[in-house]
PDB file of N, CA, C and O in Angstrom, chain B, residues numbered from 101:
ATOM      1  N   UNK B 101     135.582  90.324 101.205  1.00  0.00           N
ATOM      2  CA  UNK B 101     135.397  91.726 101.479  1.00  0.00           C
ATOM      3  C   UNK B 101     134.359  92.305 100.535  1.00  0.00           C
ATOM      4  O   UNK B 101     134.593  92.232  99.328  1.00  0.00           O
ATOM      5  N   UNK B 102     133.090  92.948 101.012  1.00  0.00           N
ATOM      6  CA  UNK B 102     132.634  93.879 100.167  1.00  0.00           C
ATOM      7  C   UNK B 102     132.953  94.710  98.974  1.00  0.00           C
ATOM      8  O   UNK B 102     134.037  95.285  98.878  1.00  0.00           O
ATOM      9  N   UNK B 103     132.382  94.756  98.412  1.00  0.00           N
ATOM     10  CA  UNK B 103     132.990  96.124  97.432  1.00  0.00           C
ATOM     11  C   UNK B 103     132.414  97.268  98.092  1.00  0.00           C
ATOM     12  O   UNK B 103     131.377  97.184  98.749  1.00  0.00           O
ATOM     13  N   UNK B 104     133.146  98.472  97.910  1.00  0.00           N
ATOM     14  CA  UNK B 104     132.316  99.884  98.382  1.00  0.00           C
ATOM     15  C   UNK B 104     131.697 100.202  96.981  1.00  0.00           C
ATOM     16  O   UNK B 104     131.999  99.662  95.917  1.00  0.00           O
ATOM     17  N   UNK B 105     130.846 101.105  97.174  1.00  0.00           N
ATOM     18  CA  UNK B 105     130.098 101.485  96.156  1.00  0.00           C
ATOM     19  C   UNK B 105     130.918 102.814  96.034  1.00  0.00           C
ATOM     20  O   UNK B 105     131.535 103.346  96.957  1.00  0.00           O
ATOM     21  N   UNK B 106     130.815 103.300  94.640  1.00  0.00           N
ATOM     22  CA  UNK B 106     131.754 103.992  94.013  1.00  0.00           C
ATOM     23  C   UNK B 106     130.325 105.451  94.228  1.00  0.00           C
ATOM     24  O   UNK B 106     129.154 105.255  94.554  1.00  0.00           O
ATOM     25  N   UNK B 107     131.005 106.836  93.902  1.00  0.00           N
ATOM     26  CA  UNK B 107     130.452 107.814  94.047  1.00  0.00           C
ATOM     27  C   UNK B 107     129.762 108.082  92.784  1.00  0.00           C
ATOM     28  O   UNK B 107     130.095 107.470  91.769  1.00  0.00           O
ATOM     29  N   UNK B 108     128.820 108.957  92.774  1.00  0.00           N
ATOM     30  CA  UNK B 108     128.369 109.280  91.597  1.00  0.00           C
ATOM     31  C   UNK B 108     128.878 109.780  90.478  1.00  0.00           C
ATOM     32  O   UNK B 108     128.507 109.514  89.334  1.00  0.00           O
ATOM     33  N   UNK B 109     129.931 110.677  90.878  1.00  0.00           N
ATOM     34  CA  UNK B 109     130.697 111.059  89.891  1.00  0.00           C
ATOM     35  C   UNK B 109     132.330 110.379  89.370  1.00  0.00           C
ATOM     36  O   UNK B 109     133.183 110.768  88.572  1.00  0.00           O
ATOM     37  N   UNK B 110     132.222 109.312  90.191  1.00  0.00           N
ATOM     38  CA  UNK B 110     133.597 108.673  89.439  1.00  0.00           C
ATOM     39  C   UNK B 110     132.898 107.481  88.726  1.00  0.00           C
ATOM     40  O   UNK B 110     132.010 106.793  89.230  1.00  0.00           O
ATOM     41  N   UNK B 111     133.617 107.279  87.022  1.00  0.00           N
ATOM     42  CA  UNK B 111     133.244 106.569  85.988  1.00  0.00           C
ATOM     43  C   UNK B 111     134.116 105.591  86.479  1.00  0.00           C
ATOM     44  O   UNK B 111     135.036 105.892  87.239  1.00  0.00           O
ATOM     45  N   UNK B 112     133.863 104.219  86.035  1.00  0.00           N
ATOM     46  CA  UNK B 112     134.686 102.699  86.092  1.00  0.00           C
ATOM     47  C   UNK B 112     135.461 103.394  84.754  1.00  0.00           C
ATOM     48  O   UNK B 112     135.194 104.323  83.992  1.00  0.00           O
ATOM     49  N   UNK B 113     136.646 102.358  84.904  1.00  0.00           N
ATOM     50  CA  UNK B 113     137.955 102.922  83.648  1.00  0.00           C
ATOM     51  C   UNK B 113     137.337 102.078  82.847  1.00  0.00           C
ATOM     52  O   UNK B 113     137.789 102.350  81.735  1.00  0.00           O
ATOM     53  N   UNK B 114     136.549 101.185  82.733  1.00  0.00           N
ATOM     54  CA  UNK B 114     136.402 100.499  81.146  1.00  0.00           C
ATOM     55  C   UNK B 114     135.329 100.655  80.193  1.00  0.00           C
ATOM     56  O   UNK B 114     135.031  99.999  79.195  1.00  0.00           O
ATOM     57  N   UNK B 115     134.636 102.034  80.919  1.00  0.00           N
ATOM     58  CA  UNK B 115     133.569 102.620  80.087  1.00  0.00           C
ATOM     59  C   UNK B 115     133.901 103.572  79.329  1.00  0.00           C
ATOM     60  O   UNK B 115     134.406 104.565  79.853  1.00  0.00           O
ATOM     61  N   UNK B 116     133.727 103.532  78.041  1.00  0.00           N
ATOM     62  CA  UNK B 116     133.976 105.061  77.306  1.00  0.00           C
ATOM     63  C   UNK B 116     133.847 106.206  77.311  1.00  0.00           C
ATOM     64  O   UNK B 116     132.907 106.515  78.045  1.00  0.00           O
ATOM     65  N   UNK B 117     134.351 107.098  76.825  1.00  0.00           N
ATOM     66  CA  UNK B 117     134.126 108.461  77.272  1.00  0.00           C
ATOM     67  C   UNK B 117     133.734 108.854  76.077  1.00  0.00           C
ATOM     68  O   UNK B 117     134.313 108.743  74.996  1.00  0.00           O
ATOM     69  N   UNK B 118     132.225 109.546  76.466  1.00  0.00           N
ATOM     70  CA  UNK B 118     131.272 109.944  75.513  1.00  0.00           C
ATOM     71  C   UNK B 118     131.968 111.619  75.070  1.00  0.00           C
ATOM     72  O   UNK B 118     131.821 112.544  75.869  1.00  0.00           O
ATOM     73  N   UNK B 119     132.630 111.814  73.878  1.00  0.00           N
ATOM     74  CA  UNK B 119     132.783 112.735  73.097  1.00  0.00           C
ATOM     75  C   UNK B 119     132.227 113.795  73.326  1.00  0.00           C
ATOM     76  O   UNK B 119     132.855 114.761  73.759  1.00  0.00           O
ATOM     77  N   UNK B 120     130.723 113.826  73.040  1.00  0.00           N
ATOM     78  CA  UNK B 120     130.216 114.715  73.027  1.00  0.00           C
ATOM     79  C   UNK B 120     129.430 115.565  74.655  1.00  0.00           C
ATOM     80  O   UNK B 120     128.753 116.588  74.753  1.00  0.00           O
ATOM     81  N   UNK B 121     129.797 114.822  75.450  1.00  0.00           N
ATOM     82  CA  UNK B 121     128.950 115.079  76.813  1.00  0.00           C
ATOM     83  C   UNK B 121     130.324 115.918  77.578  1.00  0.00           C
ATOM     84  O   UNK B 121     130.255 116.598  78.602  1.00  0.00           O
ATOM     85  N   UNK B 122     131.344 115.690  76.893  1.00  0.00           N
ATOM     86  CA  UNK B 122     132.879 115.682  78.175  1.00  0.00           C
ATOM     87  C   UNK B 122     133.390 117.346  77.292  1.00  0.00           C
ATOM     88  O   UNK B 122     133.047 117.284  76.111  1.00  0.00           O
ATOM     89  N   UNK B 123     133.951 118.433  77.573  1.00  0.00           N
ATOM     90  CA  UNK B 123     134.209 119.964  77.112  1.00  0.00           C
ATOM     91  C   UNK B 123     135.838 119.683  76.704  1.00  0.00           C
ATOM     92  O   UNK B 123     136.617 120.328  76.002  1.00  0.00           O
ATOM     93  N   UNK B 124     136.019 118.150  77.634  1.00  0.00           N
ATOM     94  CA  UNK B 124     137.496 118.330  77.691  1.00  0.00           C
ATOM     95  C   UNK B 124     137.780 117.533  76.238  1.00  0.00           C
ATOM     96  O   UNK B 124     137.429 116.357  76.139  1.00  0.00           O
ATOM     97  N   UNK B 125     138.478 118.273  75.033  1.00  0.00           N
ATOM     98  CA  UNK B 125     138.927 117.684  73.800  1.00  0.00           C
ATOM     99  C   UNK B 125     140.547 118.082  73.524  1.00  0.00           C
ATOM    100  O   UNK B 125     140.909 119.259  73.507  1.00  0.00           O
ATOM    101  N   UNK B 126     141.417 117.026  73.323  1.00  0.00           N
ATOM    102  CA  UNK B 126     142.763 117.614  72.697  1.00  0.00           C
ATOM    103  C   UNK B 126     143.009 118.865  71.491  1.00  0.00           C
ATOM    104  O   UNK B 126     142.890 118.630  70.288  1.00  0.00           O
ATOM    105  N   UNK B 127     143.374 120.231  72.052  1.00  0.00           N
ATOM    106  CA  UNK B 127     143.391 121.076  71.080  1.00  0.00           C
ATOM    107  C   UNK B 127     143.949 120.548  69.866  1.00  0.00           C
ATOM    108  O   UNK B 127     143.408 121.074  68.894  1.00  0.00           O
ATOM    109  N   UNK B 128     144.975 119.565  69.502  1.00  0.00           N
ATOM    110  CA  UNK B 128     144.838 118.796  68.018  1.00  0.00           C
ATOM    111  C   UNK B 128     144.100 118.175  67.241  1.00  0.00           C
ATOM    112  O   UNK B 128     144.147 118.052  66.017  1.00  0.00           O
ATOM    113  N   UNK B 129     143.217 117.674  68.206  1.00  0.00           N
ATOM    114  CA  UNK B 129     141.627 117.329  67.155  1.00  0.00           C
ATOM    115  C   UNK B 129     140.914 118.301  67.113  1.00  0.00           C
ATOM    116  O   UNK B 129     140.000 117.977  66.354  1.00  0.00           O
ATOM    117  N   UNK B 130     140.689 119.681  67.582  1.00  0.00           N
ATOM    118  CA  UNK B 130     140.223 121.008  66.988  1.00  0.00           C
ATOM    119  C   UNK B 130     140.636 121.212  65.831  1.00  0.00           C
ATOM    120  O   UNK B 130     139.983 121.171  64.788  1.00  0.00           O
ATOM    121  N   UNK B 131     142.084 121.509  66.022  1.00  0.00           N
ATOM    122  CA  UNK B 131     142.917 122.274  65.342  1.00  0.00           C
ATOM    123  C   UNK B 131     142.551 121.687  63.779  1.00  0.00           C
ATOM    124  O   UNK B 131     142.176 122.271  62.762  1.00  0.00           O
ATOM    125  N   UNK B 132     142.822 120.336  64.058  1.00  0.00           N
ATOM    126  CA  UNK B 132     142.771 119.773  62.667  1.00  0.00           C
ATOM    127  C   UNK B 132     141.431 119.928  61.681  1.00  0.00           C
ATOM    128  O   UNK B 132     141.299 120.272  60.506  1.00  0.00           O
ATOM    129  N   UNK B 133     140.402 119.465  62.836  1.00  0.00           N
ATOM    130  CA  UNK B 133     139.255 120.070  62.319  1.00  0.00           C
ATOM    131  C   UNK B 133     139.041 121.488  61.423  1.00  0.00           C
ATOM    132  O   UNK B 133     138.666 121.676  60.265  1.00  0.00           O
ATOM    133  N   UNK B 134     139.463 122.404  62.525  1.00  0.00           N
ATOM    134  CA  UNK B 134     139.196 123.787  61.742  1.00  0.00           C
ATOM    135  C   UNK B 134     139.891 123.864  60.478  1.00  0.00           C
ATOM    136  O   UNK B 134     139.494 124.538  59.528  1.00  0.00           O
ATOM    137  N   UNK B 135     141.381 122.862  60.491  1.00  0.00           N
ATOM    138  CA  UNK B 135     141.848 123.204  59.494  1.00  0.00           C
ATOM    139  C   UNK B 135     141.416 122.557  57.782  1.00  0.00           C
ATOM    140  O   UNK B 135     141.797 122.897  56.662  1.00  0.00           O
ATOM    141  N   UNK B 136     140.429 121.467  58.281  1.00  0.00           N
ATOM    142  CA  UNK B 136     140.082 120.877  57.221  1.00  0.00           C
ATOM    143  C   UNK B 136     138.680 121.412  56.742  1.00  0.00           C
ATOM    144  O   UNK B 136     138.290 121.087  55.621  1.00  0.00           O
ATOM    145  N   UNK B 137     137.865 122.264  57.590  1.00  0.00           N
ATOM    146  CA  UNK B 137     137.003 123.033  57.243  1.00  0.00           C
ATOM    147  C   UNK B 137     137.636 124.491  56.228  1.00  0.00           C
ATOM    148  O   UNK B 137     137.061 125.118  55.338  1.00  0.00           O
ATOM    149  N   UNK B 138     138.781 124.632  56.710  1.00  0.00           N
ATOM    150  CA  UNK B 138     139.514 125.621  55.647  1.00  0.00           C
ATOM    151  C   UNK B 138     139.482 125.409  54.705  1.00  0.00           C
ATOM    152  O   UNK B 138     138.981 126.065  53.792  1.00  0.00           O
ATOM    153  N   UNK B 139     140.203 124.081  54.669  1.00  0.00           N
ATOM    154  CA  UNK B 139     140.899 123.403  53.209  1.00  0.00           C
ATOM    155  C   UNK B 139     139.086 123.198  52.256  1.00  0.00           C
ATOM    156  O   UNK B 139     138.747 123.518  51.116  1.00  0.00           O
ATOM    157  N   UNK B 140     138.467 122.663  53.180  1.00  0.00           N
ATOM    158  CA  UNK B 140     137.229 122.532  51.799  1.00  0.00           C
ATOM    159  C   UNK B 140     136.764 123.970  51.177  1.00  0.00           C
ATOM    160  O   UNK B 140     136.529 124.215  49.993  1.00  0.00           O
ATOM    161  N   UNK B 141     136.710 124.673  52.066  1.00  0.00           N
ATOM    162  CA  UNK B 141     135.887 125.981  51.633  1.00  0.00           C
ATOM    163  C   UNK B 141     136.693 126.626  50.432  1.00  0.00           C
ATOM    164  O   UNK B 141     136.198 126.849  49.327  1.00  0.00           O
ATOM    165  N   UNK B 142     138.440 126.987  50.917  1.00  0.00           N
ATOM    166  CA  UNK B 142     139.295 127.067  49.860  1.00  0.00           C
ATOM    167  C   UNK B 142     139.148 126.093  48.478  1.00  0.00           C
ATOM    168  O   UNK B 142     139.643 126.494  47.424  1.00  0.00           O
ATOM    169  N   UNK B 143     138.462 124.829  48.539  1.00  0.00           N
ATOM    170  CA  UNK B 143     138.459 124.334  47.414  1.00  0.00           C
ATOM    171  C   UNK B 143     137.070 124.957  46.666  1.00  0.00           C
ATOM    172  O   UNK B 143     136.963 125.573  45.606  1.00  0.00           O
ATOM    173  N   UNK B 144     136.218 124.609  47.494  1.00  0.00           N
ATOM    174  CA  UNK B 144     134.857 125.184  46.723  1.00  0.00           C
ATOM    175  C   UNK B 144     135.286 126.652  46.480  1.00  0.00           C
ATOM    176  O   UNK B 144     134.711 126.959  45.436  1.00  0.00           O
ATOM    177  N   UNK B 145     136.008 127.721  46.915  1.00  0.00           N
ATOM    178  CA  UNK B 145     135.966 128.759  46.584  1.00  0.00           C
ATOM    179  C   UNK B 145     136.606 128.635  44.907  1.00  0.00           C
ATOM    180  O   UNK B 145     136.121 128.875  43.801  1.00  0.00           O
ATOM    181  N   UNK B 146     137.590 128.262  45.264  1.00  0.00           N
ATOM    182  CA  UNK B 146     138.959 128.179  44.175  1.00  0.00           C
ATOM    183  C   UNK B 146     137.866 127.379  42.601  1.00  0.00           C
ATOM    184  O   UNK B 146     138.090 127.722  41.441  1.00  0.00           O
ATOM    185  N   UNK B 147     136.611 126.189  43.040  1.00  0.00           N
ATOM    186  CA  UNK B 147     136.306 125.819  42.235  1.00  0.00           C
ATOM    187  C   UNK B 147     134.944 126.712  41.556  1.00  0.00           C
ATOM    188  O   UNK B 147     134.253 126.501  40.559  1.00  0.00           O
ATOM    189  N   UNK B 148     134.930 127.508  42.323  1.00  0.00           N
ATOM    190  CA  UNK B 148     133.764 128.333  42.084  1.00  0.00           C
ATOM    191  C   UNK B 148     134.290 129.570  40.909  1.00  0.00           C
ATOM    192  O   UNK B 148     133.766 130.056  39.906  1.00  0.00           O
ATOM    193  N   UNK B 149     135.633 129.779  41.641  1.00  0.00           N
ATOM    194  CA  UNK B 149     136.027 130.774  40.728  1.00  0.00           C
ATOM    195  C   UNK B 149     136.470 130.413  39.354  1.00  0.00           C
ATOM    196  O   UNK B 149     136.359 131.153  38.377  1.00  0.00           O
ATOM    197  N   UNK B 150     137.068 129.018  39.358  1.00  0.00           N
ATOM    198  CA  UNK B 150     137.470 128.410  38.086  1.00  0.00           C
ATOM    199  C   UNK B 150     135.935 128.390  36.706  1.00  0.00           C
ATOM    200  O   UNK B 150     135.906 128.580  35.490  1.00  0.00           O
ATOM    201  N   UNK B 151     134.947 128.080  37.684  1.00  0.00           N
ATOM    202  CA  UNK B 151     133.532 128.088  36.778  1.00  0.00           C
ATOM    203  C   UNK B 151     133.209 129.394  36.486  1.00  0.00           C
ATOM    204  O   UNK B 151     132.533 129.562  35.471  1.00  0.00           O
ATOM    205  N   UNK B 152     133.556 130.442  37.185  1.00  0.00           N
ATOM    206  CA  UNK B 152     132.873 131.948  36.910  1.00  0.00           C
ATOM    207  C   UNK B 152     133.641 132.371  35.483  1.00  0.00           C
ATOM    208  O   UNK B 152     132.917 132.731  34.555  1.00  0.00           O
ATOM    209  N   UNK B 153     135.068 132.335  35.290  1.00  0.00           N
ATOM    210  CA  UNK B 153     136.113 132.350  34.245  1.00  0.00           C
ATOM    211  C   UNK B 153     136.204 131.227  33.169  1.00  0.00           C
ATOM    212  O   UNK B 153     137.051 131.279  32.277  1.00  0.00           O
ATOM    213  N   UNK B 154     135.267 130.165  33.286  1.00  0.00           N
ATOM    214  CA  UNK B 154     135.287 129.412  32.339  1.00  0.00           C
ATOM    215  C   UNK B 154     136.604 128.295  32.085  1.00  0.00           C
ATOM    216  O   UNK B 154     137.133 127.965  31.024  1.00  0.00           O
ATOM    217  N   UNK B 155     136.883 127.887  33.414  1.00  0.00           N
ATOM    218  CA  UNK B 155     138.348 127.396  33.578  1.00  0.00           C
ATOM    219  C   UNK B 155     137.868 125.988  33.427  1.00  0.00           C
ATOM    220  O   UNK B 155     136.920 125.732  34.170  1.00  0.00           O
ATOM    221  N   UNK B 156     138.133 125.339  32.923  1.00  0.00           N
ATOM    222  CA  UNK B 156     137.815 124.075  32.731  1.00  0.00           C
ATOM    223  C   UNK B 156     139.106 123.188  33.143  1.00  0.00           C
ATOM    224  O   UNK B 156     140.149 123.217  32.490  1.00  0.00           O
ATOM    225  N   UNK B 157     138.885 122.259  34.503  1.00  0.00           N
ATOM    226  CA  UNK B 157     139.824 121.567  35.289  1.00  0.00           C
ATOM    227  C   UNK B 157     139.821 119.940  34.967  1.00  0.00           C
ATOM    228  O   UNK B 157     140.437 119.051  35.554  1.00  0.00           O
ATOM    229  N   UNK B 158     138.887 119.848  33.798  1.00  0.00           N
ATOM    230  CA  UNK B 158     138.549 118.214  33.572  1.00  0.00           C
ATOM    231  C   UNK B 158     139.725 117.830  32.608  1.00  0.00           C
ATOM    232  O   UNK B 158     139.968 118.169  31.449  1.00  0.00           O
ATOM    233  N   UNK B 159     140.268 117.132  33.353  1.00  0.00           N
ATOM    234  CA  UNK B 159     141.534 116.468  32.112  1.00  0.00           C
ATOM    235  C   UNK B 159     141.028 115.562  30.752  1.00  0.00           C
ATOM    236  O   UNK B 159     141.624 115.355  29.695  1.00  0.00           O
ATOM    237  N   UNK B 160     140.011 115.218  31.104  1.00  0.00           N
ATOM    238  CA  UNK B 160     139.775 114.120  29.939  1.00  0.00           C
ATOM    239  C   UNK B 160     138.932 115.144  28.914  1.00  0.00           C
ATOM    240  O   UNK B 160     138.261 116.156  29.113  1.00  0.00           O
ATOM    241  N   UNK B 161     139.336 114.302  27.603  1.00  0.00           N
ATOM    242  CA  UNK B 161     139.107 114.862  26.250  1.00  0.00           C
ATOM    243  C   UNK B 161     137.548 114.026  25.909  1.00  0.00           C
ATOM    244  O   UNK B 161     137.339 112.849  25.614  1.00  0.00           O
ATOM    245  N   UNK B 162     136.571 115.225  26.098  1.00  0.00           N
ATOM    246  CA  UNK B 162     135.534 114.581  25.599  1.00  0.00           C
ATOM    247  C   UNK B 162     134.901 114.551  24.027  1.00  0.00           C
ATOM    248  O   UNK B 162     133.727 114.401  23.689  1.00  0.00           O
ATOM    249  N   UNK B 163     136.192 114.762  23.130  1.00  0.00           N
ATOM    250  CA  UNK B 163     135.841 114.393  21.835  1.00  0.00           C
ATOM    251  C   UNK B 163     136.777 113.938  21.258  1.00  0.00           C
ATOM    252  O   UNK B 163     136.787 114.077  20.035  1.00  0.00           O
ATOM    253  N   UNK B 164     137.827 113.279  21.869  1.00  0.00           N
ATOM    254  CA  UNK B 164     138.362 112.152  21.660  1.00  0.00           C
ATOM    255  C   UNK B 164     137.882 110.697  21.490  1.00  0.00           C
ATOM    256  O   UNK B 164     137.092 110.264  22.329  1.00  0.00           O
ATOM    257  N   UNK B 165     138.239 110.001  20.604  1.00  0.00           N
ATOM    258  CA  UNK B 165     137.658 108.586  20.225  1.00  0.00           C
ATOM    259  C   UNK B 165     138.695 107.970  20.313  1.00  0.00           C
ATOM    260  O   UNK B 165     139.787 108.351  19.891  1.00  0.00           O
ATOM    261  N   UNK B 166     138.359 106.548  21.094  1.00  0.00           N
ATOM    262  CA  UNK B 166     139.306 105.150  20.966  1.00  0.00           C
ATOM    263  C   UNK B 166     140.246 104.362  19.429  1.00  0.00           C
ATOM    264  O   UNK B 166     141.292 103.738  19.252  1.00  0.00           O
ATOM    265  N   UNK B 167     139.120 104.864  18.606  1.00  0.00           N
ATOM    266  CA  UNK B 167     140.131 104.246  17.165  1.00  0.00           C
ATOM    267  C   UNK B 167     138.772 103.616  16.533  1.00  0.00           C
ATOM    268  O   UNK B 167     137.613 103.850  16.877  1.00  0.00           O
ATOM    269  N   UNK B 168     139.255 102.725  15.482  1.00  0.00           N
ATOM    270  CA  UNK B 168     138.540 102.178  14.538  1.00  0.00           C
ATOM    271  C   UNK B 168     137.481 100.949  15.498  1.00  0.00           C
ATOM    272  O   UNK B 168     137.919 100.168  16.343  1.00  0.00           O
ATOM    273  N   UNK B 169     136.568 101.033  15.223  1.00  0.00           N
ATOM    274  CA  UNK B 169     135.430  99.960  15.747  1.00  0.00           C
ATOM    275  C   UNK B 169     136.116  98.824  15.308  1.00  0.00           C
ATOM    276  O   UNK B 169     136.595  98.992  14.187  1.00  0.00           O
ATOM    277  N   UNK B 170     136.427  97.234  16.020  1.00  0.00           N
ATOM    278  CA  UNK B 170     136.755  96.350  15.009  1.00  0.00           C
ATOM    279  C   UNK B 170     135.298  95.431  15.286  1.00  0.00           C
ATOM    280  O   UNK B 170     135.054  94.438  14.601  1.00  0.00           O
TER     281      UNK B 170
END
């Protein structure tokens, strides 16, 4: 038997679906997105403000020494 030829607009199932060409996205990969664009900005803000006040967030002691040279 022949194959029929498929229409223009129906894709074979074992081709990928290009991300960026398709409108249709799970509102949880938005969501998450926007929410991790939050979370950075909140950090750069939060670290911006720590530098304006002179907040120093570096744990390590930079005039601390290891001990005696042997």
């Amino acid at each position: 038997m022949p194959r029929t030829a498929l229409a223009p607009t129906v894709r074979p199932w074992y081709d990928p679906i290009d991300g960026a060409s398709t409108p249709l996205v799970r509102p949880y990969l938005t969501a998450h997105e926007r929410e991790e664009k939050a979370r950075i900005q909140r950090l750069r803000r939060d670290i911006l403000w720590c530098a304006t006040y002179r907040v120093d967030l570096d744990t390590r002691d930079i005039h601390a020494f290891l001990g005696a040279a042997s």
